[in-house]
GUDO-595534 format. One record per atom (N, C-alpha, C, O): residue number from 1; atom name; z, x negated, y negated. Coordinates in nm, 2 decimals, decimal comma. Layout:
N
   num   atomo        z        x        y
   NUM      CA        Z        X        Y
...
This chain:
76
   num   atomo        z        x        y
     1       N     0,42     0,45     1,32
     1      CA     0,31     0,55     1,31
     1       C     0,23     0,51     1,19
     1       O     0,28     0,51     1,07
     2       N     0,09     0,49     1,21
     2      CA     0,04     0,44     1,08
     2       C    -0,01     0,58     1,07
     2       O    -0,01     0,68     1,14
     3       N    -0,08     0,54     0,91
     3      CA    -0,13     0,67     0,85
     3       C    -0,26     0,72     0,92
     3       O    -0,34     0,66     1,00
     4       N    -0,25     0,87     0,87
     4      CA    -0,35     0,96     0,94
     4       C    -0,46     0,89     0,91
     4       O    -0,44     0,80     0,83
     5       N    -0,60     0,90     0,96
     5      CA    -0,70     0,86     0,88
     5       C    -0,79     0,92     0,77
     5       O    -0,88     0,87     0,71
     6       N    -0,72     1,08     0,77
     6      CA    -0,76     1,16     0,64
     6       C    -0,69     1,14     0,55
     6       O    -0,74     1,15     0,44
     7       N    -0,51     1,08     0,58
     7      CA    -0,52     1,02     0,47
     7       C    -0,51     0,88     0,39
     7       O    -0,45     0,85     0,28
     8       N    -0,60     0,78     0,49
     8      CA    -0,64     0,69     0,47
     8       C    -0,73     0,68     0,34
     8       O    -0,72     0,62     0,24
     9       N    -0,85     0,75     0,41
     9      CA    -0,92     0,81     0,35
     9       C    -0,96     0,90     0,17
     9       O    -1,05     0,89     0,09
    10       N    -0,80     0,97     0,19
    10      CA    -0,80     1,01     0,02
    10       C    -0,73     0,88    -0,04
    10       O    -0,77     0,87    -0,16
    11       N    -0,67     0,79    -0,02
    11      CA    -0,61     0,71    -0,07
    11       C    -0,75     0,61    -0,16
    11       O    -0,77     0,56    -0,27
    12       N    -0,81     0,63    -0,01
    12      CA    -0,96     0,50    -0,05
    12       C    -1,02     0,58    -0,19
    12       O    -1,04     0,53    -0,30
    13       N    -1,05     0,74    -0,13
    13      CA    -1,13     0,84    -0,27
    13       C    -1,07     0,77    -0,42
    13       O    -1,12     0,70    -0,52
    14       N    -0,93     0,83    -0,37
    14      CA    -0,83     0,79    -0,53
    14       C    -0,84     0,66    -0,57
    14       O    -0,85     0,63    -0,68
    15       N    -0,83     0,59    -0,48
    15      CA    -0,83     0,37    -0,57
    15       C    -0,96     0,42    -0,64
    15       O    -0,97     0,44    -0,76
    16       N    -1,08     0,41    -0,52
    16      CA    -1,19     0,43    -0,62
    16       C    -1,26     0,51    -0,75
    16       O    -1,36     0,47    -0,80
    17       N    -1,20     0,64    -0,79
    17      CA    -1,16     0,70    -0,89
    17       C    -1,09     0,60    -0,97
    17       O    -1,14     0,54    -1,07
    18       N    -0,95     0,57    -0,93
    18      CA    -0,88     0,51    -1,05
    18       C    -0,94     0,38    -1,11
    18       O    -0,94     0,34    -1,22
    19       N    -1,01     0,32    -0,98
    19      CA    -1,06     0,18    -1,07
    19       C    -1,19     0,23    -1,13
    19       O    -1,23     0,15    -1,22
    20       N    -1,25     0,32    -1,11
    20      CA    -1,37     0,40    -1,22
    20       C    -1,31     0,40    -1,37
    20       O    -1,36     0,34    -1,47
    21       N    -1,16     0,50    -1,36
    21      CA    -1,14     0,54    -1,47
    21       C    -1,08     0,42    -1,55
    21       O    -1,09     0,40    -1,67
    22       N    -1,00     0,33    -1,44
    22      CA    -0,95     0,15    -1,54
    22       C    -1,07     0,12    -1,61
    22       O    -1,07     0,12    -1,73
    23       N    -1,21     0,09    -1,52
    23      CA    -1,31     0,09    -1,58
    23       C    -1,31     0,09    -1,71
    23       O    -1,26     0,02    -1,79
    24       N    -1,40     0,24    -1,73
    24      CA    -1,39     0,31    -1,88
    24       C    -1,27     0,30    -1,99
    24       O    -1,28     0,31    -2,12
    25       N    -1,14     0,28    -1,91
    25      CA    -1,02     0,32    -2,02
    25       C    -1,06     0,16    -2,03
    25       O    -1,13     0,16    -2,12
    26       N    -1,05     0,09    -2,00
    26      CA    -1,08    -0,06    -2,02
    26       C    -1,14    -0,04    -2,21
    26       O    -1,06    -0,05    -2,30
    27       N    -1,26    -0,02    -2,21
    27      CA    -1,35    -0,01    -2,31
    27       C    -1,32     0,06    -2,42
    27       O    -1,34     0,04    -2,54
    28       N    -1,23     0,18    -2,36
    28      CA    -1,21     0,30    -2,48
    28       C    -1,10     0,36    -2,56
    28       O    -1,09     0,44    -2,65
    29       N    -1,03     0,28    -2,48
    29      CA    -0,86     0,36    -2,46
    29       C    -0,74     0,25    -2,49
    29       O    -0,74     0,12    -2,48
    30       N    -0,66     0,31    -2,52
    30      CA    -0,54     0,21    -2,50
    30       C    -0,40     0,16    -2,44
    30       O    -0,32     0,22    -2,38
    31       N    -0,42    -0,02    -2,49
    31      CA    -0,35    -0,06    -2,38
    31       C    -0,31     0,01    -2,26
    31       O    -0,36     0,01    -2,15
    32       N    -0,16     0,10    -2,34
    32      CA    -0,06     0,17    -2,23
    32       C    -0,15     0,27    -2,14
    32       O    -0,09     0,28    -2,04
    33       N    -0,24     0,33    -2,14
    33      CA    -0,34     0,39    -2,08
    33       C    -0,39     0,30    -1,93
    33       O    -0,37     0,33    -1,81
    34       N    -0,45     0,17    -1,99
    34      CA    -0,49     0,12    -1,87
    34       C    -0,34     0,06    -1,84
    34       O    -0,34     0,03    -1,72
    35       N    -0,24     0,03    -1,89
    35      CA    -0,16    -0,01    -1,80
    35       C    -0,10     0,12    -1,69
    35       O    -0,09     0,10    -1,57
    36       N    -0,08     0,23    -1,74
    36      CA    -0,06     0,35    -1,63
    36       C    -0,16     0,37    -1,48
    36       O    -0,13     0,39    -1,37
    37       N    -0,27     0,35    -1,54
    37      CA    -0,37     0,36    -1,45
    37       C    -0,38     0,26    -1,37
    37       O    -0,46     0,26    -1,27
    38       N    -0,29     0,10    -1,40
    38      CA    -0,32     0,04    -1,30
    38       C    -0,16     0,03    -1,25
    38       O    -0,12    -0,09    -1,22
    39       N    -0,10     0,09    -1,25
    39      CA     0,05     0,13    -1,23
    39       C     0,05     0,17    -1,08
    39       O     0,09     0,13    -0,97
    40       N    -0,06     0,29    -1,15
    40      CA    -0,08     0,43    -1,01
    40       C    -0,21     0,36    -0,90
    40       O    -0,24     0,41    -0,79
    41       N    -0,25     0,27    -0,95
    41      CA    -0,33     0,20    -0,84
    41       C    -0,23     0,05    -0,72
    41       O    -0,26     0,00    -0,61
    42       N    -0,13     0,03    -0,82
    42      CA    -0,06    -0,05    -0,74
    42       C     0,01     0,03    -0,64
    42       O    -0,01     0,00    -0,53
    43       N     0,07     0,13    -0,66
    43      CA     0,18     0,25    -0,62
    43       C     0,10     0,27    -0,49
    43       O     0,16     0,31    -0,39
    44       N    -0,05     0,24    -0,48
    44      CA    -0,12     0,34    -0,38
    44       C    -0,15     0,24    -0,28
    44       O    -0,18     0,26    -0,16
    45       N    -0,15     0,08    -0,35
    45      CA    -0,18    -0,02    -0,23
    45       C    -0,03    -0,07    -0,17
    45       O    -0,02    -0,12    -0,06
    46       N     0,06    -0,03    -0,26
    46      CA     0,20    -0,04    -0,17
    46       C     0,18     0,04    -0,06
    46       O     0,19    -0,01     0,05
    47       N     0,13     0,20    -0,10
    47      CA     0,20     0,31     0,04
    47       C     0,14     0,21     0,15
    47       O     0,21     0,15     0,23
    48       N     0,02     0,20     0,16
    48      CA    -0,09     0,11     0,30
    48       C     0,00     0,02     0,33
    48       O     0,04     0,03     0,45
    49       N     0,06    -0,12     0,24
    49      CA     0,13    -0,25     0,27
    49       C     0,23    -0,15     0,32
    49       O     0,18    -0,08     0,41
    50       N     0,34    -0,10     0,30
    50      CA     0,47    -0,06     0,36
    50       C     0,48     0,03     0,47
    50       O     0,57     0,04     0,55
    51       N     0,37     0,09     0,48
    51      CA     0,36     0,14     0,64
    51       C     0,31    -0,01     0,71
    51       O     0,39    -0,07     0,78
    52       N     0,21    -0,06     0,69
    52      CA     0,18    -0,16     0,77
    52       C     0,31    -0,26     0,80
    52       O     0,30    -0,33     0,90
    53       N     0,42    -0,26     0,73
    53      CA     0,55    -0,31     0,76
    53       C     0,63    -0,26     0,87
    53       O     0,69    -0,32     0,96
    54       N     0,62    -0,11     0,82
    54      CA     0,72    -0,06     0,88
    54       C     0,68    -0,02     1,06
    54       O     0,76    -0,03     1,15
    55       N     0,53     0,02     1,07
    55      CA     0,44    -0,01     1,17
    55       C     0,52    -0,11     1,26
    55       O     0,59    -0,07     1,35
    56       N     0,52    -0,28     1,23
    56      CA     0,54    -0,38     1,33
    56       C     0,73    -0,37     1,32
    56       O     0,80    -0,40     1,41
    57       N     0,77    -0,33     1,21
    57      CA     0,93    -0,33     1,25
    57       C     1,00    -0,23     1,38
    57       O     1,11    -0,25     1,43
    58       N     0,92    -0,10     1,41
    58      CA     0,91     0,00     1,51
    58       C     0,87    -0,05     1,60
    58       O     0,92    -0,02     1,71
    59       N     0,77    -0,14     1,59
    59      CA     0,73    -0,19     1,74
    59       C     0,85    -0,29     1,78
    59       O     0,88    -0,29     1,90
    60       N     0,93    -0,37     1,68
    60      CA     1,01    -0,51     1,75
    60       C     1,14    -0,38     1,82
    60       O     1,18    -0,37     1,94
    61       N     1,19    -0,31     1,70
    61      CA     1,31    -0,22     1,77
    61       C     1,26    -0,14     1,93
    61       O     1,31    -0,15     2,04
    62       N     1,10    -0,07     1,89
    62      CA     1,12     0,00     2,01
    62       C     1,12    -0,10     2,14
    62       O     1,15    -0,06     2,25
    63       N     1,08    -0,23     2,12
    63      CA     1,10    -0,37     2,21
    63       C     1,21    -0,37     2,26
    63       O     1,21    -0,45     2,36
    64       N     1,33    -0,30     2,24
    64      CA     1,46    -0,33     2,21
    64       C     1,51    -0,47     2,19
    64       O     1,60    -0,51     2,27
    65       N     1,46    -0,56     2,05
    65      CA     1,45    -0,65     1,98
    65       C     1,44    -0,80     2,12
    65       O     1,48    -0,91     2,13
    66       N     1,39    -0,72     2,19
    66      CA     1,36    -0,82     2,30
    66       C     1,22    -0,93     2,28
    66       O     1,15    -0,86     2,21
    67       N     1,18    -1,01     2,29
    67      CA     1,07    -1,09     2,26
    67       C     1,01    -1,16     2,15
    67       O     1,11    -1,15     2,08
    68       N     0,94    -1,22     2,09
    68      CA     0,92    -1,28     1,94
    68       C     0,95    -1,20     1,86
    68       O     0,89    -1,09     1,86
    69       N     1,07    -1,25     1,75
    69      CA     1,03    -1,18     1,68
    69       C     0,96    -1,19     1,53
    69       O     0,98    -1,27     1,44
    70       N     0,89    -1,10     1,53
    70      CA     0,74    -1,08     1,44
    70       C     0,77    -1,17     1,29
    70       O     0,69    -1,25     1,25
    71       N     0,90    -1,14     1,23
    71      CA     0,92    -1,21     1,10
    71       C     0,98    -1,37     1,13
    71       O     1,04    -1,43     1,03
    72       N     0,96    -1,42     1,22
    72      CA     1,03    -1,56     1,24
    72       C     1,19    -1,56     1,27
    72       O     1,27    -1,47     1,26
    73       N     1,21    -1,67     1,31
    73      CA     1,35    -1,70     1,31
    73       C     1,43    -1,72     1,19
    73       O     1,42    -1,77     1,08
    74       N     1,56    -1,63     1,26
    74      CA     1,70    -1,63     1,13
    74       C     1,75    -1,72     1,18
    74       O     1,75    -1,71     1,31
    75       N     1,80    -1,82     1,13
    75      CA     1,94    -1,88     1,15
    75       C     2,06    -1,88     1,08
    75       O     2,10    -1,98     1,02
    76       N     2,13    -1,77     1,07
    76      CA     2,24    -1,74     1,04
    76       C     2,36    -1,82     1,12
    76       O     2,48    -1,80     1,10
């Protein structure tokens, strides 16, 4: 199930806020400041990557692991 597109959407609002405010804290503030702020901007491009994971891992199970599968071959 990927994400809604509203909240796609706030996700996009909030990066672009936060990289406003890295911006400024860049100039004004310190270090540990912009390192928080780019903490919470990593945190927010994970949620997008790990649904996008978990998205094609749902599709291989609901396959019932029948057909390519998406991460390559194990050879165990």
């Amino acid at each position: 199930m990927a994400l809604s597109k509203n909240v796609l959407e706030s996700l996009e609002e909030a990066q672009s806020a936060l990289r406003n405010a890295l911006a400024y804290a860049a100039r004004n503030e310190r270090p540990l400041i912009c390192e928080g702020i780019a903490k919470i901007l990593s945190s927010i491009n994970s949620i997008e990557s790990s649904e996008s994971i978990l998205d094609t891992i749902d599709q291989y199970k609901s396959a019932g692991g029948e057909g390519e599968n998406p991460f390559g071959k194990f050879d165990f």
